[in-house]
N, C-alpha and C positions, 0 to 999 in steps of 0.2 A: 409469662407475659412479656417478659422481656425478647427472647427469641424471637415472639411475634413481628417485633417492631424495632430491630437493632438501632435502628437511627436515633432511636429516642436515647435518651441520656438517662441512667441509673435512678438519678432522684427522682425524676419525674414518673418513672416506674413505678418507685417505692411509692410514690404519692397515693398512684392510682391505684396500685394495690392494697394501701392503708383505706382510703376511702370504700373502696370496696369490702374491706373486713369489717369495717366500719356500718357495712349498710344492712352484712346478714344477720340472721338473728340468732340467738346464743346456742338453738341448737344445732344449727347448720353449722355453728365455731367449734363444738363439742367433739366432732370426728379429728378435724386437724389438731385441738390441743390435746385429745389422747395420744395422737401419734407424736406429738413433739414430745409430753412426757414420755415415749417407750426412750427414744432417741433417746433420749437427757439419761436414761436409770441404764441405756445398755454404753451410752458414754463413759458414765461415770463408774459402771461395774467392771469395764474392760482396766481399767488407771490400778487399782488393787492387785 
C-alpha cells in the first residue's frame, strides 16, 4: 500500500490499512493469520 502512494506518510498508511482489516471478514483474515503464525514458529525455531 505504501509503494503505491510514497507521498503519503506511514501512519496514514497503517490507518488505511487497519481500516481495511477491519472491514474483511474473519475468513478472508484466516489465510494472512496462518501465515503470520508460520513466520512467528519458523522465527522462533531458527533462535534454538
Amino acid at each position: 500500500m505504501y509503494f503505491k502512494s510514497p507521498e503519503k506518510r506511514v501512519t496514514i498508511v497503517a490507518r488505511e490499512a487497519g481500516k481495511q482489516w477491519s472491514a474483511m471478514s474473519d475468513s478472508s483474515k484466516a489465510k494472512y493469520i496462518e501465515l503470520a503464525e508460520r513466520a512467528k514458529r519458523r522465527r522462533y525455531s531458527t533462535r534454538r
